[in-house]
Residue frames as qw, qx, qy, qz and C-alpha x, y, z in Angstrom:
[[0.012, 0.548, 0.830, -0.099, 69.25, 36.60, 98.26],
 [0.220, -0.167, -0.195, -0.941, 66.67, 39.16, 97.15],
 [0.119, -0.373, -0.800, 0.456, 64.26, 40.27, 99.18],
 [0.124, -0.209, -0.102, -0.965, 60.99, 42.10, 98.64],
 [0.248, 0.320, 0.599, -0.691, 57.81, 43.54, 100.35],
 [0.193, -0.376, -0.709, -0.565, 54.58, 43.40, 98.74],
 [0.166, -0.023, 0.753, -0.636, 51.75, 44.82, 100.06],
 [0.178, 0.271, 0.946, 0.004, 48.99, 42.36, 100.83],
 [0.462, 0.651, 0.493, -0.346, 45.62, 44.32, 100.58],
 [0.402, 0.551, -0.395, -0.616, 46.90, 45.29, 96.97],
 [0.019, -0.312, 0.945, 0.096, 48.11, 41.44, 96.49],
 [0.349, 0.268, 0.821, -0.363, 44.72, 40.36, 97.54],
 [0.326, 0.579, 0.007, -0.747, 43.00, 42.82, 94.94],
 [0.281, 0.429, -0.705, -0.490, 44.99, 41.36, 92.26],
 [0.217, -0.013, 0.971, -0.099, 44.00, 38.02, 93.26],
 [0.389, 0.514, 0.665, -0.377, 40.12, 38.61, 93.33],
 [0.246, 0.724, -0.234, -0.600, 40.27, 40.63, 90.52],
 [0.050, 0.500, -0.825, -0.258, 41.82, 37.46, 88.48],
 [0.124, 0.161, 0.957, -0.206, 39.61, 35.61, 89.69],
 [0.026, 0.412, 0.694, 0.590, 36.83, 37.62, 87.62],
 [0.380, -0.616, -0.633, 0.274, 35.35, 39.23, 90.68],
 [0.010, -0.986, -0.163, -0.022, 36.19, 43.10, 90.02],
 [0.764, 0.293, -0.208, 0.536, 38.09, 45.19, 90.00],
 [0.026, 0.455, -0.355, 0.816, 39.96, 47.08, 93.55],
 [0.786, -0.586, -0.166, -0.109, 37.49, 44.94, 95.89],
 [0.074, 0.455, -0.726, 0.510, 39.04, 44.22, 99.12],
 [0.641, -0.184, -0.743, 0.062, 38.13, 41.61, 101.80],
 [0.388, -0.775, -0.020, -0.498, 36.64, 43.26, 105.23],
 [0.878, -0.458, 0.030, 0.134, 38.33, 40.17, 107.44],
 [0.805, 0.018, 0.020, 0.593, 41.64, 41.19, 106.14],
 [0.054, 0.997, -0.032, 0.035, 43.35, 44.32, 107.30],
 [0.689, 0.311, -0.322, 0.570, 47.01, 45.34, 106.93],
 [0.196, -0.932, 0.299, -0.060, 49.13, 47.27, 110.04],
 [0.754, 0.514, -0.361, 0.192, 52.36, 47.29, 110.04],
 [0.322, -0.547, 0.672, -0.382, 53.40, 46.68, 113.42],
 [0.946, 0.038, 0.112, -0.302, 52.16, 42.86, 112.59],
 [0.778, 0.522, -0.308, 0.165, 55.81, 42.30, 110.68],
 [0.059, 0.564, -0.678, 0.468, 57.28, 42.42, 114.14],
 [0.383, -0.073, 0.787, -0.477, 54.61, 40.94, 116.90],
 [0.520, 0.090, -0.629, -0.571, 52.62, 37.83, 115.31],
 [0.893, -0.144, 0.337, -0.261, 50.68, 34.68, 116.20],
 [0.693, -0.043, 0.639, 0.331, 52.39, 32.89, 113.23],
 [0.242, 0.576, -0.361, -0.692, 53.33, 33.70, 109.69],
 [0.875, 0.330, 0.322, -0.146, 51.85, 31.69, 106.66],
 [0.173, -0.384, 0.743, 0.520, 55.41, 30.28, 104.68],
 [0.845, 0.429, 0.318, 0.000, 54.96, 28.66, 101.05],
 [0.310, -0.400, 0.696, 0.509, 58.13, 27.91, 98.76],
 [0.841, 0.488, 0.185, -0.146, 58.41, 27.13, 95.53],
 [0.327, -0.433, 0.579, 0.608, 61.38, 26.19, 93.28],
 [0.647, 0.700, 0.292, -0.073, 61.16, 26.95, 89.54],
 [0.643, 0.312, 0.309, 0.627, 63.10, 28.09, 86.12],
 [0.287, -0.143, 0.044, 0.946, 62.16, 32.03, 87.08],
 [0.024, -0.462, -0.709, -0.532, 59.20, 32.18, 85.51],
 [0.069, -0.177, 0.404, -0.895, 57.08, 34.74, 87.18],
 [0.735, -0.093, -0.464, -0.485, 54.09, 33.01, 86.97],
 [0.788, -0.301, -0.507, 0.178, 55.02, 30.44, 89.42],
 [0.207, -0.006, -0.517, 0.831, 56.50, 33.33, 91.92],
 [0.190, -0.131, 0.154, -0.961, 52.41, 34.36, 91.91],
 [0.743, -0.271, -0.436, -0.430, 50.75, 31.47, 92.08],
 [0.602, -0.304, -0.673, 0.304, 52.67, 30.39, 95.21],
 [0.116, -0.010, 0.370, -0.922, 52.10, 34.16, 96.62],
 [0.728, -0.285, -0.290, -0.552, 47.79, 33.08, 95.68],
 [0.786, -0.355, -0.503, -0.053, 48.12, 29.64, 97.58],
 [0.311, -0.099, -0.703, 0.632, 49.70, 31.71, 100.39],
 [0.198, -0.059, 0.086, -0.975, 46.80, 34.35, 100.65],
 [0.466, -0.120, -0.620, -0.620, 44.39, 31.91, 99.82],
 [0.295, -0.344, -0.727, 0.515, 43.95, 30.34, 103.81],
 [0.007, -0.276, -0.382, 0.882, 43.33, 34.04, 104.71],
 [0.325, -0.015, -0.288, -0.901, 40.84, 34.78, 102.00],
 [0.701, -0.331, -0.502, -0.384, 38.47, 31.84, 102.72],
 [0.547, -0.616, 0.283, -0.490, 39.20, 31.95, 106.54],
 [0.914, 0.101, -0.387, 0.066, 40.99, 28.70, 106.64],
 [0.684, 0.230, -0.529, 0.446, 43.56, 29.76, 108.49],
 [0.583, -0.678, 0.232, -0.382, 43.86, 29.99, 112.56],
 [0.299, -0.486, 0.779, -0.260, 45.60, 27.92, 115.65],
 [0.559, -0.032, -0.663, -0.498, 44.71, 25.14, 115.75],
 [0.094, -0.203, -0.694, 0.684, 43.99, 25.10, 119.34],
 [0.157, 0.327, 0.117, -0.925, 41.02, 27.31, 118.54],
 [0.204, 0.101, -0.923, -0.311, 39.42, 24.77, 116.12],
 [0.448, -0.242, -0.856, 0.088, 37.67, 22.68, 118.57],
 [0.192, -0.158, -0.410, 0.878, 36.47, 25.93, 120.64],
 [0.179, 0.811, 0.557, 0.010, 33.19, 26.95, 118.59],
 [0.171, -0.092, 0.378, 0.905, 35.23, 29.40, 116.56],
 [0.436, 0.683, 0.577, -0.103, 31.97, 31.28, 114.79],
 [0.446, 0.868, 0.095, 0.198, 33.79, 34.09, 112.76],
 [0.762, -0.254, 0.214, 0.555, 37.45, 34.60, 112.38],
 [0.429, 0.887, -0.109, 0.134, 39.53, 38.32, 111.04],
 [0.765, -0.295, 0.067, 0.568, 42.90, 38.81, 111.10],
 [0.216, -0.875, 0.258, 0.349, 45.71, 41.67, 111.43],
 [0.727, 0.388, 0.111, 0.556, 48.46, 40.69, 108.19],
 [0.217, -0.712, 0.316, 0.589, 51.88, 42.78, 107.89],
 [0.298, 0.726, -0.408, -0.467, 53.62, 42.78, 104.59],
 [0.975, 0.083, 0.205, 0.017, 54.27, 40.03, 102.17],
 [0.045, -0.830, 0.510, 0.222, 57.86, 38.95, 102.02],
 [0.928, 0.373, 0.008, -0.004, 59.37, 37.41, 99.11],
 [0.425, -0.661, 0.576, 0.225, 62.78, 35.99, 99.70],
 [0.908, 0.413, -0.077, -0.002, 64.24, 34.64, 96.30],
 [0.463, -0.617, 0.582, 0.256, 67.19, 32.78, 95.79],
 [0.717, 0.593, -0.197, -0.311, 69.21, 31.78, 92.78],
 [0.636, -0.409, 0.650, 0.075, 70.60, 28.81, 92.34],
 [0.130, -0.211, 0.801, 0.545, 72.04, 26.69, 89.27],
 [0.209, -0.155, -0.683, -0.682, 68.98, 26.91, 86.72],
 [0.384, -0.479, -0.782, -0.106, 66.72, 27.59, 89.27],
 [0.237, -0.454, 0.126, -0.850, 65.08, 30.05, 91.29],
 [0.456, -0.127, -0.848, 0.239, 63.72, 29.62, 94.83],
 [0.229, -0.443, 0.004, -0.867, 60.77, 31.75, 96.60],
 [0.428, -0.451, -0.781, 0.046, 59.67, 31.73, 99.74],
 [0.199, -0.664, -0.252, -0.676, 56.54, 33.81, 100.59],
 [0.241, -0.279, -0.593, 0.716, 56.10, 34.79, 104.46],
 [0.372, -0.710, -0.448, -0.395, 52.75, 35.90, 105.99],
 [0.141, -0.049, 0.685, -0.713, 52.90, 37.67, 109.43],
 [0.338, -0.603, -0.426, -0.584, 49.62, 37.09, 110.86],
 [0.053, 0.053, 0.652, -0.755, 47.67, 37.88, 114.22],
 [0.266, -0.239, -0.908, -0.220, 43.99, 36.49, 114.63],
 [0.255, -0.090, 0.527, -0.806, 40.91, 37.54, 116.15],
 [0.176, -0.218, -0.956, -0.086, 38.82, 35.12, 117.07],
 [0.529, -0.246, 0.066, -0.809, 34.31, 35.46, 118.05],
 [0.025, 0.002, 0.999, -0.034, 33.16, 32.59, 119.40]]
């Protein structure tokens, strides 16, 4: 297994950036420390199995980043609470690939940690 770090506020860049929106923005609710990649609330997981293609190792890193970028993602205890504005703490993104007969296997890992305003 191969394992690598990414880090996210570049990851995020790339994203918006792709998305026609500039280029080097960043996202004010999303900040990176790296003490998050030890003590979390929960970490955001997405797999994908493919032929290798790198393309499909960066569209399932987007649809993991994509919760945090449009605030989607939280407890879900915290829901039903009158949540009014939601940032969050992120560690590193870790991409864990395996190879397997014609096929390749990634799976992204989010730390996060959540502050909630009601």
């Amino acid at each position: 297994m191969k394992v690598t770090k990414l880090n996210i506020i570049e990851e995020i860049s790339k994203v918006i950036e792709l998305n026609g929106y500039g280029n080097g923005l960043v996202l004010q609710h999303i900040q990176y420390d790296e003490k998050v990649n030890d003590e979390y609330d929960y970490q955001i997981i997405r797999q994908s199995t493919h032929d290798g293609t790198m393309l499909f190792t960066k569209n399932v890193i987007q649809e993991a980043l994509t919760p945090l970028m449009k605030k989607e993602s939280c407890h879900v205890d915290y829901v039903n609470k009158g949540v009014k504005d939601i940032s969050y703490l992120v560690g590193n993104i870790t991409v864990e690939t395996e190879y397997k007969v014609n096929k390749q296997v990634d799976t992204i890992k989010i730390p996060v940690k959540c502050n909630y305003t009601f």
